[in-house]
N, CA and C atoms as a LAMMPS dump frame, in Angstrom:
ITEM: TIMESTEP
0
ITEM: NUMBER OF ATOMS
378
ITEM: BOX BOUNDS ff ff ff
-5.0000000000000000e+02 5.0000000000000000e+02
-5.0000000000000000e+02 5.0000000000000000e+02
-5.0000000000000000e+02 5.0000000000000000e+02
ITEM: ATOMS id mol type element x y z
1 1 1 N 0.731 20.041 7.7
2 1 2 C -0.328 19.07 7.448
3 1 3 C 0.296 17.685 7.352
4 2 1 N -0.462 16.458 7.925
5 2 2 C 0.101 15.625 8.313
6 2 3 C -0.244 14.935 6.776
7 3 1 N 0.492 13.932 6.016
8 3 2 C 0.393 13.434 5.095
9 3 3 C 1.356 12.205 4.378
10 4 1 N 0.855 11.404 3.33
11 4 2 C 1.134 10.27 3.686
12 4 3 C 2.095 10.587 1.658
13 5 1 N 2.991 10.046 1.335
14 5 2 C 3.605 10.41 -0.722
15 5 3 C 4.17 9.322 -0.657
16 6 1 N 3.271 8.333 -1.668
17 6 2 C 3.543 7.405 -2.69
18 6 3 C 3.97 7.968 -3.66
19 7 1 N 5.096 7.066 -4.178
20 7 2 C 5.847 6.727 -5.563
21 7 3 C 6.097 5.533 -6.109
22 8 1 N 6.885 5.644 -7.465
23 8 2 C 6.908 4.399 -7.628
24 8 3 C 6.1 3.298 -8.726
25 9 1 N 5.237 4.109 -8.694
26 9 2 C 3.763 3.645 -9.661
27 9 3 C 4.537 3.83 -11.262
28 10 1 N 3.485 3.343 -11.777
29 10 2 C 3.858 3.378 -13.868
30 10 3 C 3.526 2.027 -14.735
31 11 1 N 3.392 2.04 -15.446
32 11 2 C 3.361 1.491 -16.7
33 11 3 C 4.204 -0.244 -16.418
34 12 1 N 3.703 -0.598 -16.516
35 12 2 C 4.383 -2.086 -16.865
36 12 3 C 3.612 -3.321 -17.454
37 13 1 N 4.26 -4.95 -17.848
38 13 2 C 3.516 -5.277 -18.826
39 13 3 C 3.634 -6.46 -17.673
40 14 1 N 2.156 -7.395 -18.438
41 14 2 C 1.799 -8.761 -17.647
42 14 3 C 2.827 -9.113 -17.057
43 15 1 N 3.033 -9.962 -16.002
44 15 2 C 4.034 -10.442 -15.877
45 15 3 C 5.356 -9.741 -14.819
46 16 1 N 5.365 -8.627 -14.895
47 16 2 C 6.497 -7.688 -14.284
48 16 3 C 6.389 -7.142 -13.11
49 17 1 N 7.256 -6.081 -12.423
50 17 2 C 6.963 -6.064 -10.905
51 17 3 C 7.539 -4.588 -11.343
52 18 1 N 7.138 -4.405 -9.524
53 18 2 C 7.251 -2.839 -9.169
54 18 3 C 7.251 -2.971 -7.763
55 19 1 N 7.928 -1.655 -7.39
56 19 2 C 8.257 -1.431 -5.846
57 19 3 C 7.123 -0.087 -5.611
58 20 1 N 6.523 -0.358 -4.98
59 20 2 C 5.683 1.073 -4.355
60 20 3 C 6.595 1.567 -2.973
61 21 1 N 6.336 2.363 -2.941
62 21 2 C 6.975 3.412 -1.052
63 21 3 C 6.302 4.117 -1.061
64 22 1 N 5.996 4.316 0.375
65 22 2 C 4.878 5.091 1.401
66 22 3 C 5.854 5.773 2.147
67 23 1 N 6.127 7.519 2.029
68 23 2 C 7.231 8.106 2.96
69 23 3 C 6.105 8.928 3.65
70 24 1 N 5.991 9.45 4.543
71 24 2 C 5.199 10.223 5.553
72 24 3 C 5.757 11.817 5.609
73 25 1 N 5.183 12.709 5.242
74 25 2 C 5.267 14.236 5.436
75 25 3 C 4.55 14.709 6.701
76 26 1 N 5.782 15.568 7.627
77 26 2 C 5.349 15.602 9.13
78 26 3 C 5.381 14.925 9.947
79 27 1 N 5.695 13.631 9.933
80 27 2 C 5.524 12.869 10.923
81 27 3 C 6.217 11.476 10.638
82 28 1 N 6.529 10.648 11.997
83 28 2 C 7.13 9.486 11.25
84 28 3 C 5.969 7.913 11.064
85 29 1 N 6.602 7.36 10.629
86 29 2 C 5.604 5.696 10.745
87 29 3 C 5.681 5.268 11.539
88 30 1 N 6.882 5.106 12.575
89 30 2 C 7.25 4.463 13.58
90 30 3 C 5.926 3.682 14.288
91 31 1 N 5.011 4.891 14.45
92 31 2 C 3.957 4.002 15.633
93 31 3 C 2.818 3.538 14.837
94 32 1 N 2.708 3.769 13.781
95 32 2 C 1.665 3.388 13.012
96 32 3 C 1.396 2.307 12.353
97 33 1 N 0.194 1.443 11.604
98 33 2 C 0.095 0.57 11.188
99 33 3 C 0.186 1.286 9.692
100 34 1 N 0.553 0.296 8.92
101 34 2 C 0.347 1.283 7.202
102 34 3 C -0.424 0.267 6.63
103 35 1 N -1.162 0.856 5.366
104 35 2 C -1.818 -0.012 4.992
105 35 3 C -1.838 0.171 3.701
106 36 1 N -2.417 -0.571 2.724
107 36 2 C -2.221 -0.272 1.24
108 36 3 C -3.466 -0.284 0.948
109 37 1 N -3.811 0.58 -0.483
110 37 2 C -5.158 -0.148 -1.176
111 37 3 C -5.028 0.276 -2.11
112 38 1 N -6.156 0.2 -2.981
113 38 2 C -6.058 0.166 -4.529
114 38 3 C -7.513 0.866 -4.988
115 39 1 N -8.137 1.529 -6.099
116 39 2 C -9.135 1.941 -6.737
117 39 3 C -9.02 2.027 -8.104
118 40 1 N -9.606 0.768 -8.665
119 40 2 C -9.734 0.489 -10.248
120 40 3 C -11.088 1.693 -10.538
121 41 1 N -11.082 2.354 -11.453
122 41 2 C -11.986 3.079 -12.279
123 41 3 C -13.232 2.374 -12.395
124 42 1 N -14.506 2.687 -11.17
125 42 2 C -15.826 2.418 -11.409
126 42 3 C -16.062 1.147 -10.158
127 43 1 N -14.764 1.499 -9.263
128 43 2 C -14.847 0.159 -8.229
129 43 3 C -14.695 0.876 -7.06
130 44 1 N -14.828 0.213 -6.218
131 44 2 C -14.608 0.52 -4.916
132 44 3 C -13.488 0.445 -4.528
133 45 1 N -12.447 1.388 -3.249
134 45 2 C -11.33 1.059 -3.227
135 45 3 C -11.48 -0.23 -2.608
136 46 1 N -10.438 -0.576 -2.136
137 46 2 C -10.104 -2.143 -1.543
138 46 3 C -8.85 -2.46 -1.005
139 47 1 N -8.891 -3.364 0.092
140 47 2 C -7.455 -3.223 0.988
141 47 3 C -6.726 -4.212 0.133
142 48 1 N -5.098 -3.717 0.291
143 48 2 C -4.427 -4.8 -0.879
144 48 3 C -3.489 -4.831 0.428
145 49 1 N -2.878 -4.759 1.228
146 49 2 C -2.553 -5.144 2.691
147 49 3 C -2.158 -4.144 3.609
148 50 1 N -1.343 -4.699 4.687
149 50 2 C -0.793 -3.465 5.583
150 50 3 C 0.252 -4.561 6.498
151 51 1 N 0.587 -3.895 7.292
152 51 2 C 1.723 -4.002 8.12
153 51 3 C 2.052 -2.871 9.57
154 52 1 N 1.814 -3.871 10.668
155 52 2 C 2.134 -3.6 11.818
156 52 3 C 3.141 -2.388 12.333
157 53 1 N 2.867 -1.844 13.086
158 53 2 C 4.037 -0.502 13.119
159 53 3 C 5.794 -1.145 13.511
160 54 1 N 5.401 -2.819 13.939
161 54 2 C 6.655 -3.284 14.468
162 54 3 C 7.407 -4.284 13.098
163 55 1 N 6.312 -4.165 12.18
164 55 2 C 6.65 -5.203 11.042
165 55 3 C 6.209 -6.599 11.702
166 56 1 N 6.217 -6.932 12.858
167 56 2 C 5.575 -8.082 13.203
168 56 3 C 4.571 -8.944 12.671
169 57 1 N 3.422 -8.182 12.064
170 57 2 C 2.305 -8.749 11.657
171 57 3 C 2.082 -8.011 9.972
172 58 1 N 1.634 -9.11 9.106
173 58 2 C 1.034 -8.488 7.878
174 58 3 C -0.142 -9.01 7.416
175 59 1 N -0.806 -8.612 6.37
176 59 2 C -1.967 -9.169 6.13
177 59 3 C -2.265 -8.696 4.738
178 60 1 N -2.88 -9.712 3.874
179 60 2 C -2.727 -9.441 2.652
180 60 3 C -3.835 -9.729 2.201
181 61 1 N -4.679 -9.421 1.02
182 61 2 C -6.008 -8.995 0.408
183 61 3 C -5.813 -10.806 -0.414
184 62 1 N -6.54 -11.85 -0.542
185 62 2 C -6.231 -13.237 -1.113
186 62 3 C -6.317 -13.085 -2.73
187 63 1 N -6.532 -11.521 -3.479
188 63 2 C -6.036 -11.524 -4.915
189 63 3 C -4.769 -11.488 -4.633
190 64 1 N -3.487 -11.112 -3.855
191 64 2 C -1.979 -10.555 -4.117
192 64 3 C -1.731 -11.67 -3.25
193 65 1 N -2.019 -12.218 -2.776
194 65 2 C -1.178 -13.677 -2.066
195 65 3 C -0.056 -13.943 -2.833
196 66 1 N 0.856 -14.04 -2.142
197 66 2 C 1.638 -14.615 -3.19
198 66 3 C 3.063 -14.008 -4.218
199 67 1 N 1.884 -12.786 -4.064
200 67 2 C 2.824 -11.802 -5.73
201 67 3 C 3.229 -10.375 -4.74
202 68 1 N 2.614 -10.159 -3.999
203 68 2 C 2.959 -8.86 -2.931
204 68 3 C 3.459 -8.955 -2.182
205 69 1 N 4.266 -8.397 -1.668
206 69 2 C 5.11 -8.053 -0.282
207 69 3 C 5.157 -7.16 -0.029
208 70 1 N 5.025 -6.564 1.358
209 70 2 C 5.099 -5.699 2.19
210 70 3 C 6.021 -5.6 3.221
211 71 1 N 6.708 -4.463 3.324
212 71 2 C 7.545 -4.176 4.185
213 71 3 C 7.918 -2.54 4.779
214 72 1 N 8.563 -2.786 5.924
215 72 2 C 8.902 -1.42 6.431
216 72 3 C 10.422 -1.287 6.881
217 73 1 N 10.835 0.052 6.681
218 73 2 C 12.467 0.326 6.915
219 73 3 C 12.344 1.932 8.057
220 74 1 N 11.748 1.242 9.168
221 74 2 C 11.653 2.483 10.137
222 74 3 C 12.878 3.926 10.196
223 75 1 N 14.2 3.283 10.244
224 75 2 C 14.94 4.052 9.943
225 75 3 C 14.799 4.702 8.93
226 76 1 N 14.226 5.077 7.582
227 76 2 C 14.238 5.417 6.002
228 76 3 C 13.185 6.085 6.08
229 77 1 N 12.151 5.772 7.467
230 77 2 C 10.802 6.255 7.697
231 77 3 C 9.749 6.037 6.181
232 78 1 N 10.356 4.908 5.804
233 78 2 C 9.585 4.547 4.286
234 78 3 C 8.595 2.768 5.058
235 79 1 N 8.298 3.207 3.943
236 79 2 C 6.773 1.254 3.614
237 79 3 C 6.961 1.204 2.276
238 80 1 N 7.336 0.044 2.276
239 80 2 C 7.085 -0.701 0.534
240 80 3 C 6.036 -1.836 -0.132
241 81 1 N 5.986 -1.801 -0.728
242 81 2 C 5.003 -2.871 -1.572
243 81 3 C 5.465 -3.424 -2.754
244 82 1 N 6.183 -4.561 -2.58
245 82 2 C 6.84 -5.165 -3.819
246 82 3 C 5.627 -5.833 -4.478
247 83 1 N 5.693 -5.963 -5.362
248 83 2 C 4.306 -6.393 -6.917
249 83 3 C 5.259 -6.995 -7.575
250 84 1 N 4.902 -7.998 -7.756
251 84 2 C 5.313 -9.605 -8.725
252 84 3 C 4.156 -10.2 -9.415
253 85 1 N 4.408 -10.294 -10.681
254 85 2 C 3.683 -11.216 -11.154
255 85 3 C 2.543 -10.433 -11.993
256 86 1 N 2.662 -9.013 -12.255
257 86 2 C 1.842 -7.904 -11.966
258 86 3 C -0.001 -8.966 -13.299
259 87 1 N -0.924 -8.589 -13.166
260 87 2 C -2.029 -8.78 -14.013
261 87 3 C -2.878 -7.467 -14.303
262 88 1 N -3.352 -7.769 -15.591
263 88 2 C -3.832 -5.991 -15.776
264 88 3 C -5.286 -5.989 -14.696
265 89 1 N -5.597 -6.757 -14.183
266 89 2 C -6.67 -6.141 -13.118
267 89 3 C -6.052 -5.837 -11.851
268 90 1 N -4.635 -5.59 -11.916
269 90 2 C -4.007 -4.787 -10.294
270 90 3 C -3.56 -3.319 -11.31
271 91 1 N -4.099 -3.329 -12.48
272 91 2 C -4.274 -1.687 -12.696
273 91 3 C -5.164 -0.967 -11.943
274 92 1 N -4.499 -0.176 -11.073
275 92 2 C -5.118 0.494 -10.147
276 92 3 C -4.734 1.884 -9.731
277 93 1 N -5.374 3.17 -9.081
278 93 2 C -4.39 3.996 -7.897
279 93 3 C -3.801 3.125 -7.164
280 94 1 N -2.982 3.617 -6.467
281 94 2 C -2.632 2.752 -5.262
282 94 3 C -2.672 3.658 -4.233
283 95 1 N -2.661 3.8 -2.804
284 95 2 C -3.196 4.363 -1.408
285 95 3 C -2.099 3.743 -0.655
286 96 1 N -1.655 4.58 0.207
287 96 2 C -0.87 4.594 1.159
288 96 3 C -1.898 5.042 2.176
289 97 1 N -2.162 4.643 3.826
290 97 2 C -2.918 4.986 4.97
291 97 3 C -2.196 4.771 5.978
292 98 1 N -2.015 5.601 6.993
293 98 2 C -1.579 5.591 8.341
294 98 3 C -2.651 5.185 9.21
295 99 1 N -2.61 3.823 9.773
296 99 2 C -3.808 3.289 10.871
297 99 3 C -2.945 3.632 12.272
298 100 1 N -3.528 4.874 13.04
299 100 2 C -2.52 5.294 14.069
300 100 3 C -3.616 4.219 15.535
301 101 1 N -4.234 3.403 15.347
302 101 2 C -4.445 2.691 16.327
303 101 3 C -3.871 0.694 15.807
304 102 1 N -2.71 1.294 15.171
305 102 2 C -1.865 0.255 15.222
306 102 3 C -2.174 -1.283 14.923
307 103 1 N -3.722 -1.305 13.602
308 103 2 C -4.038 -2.474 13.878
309 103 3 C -4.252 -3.178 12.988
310 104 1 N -3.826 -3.073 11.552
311 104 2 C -3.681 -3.776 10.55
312 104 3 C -4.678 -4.913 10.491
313 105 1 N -5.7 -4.706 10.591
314 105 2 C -7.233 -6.059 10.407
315 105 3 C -7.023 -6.483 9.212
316 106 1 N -7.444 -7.672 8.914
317 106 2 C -7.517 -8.212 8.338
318 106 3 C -8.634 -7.622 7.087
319 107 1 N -9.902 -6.796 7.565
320 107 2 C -10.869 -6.217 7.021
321 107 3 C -10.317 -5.173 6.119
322 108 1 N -9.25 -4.688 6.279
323 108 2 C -8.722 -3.438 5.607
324 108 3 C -10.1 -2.407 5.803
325 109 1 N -10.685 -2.185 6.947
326 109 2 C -11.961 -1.101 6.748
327 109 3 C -11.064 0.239 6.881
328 110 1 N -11.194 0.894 5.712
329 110 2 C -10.844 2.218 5.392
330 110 3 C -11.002 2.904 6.768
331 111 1 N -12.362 2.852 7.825
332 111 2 C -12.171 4.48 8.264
333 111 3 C -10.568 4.067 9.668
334 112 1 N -9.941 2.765 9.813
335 112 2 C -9.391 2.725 10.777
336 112 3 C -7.989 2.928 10.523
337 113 1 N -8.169 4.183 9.264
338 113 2 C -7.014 4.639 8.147
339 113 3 C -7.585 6.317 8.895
340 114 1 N -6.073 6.907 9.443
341 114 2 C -6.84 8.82 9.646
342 114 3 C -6.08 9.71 8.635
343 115 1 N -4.787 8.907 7.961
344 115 2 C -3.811 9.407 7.282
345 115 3 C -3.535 8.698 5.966
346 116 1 N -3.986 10.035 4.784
347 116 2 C -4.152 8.768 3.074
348 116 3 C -2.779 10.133 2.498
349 117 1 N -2.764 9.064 1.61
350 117 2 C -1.659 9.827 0.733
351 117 3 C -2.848 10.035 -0.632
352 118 1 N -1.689 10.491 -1.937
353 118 2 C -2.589 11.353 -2.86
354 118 3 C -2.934 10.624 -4.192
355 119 1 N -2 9.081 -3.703
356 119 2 C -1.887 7.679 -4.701
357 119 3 C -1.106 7.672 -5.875
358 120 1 N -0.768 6.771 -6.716
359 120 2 C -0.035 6.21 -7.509
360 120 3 C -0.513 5.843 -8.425
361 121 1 N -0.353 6.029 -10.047
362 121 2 C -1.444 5.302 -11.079
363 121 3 C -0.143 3.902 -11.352
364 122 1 N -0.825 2.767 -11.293
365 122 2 C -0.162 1.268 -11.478
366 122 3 C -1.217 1.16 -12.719
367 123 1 N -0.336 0.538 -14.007
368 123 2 C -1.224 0.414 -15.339
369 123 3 C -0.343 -0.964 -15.615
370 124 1 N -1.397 -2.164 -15.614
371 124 2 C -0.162 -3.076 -16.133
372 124 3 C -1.337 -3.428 -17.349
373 125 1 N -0.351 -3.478 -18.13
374 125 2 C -0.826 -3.444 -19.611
375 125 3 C 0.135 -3.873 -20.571
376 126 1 N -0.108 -4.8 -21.948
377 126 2 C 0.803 -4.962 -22.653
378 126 3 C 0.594 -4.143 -23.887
């Protein structure tokens, strides 16, 4: 079964950072777009960015401007999401998605995601 395992997630206070990774079970990233998102308790999920299968292109949600980074290490067959600056409303799951038509929109519309992982609890809290 094709599938997407985030880690990385936990506990941290205003202010602090964290590395998320997206590793792929079955299959590699290579051709894929990845994408991130998030689901606060009683919200809708929501795209927090993604990144091109070449790393070429990224695109970021205008709450994490700034404090997020995204990246990919094709060789490691990993995706990361560096978090800076963390605020307790990026307490969230977090979502890892494989967009296998390579296209990282700007919209983050979920269905152009065919591959989710099982998410990450991010609690920033003091």
């Amino acid at each position: 079964q094709l599938q997407l395992v985030e880690t990385g997630g936990g506990l941290v206070q205003p202010g602090g950072s964290l590395r998320l990774s997206c590793a792929p079970s079955g299959f590699t990233v290579d051709y894929y777009a990845i994408g991130w998102f998030r689901q606060a308790p009683g919200k809708e999920r929501e795209g927090v960015s993604c990144i091109t299968s070449s790393g070429g292109s990224t695109n970021y949600a205008d709450s994490v401007k700034g404090r997020f980074t995204i990246s990919r290490d094709n060789a490691k067959n990993t995706v990361y999401l560096r978090m800076n600056s963390l605020k307790p409303e990026d307490t969230a799951v977090y979502y890892c998605a494989a967009d296998v038509l390579d296209l990282c929109s700007r919209s983050f519309q979920t269905y152009e995601y065919g591959y989710w992982g099982q998410g990450t609890q991010v609690t920033v809290s003091s």
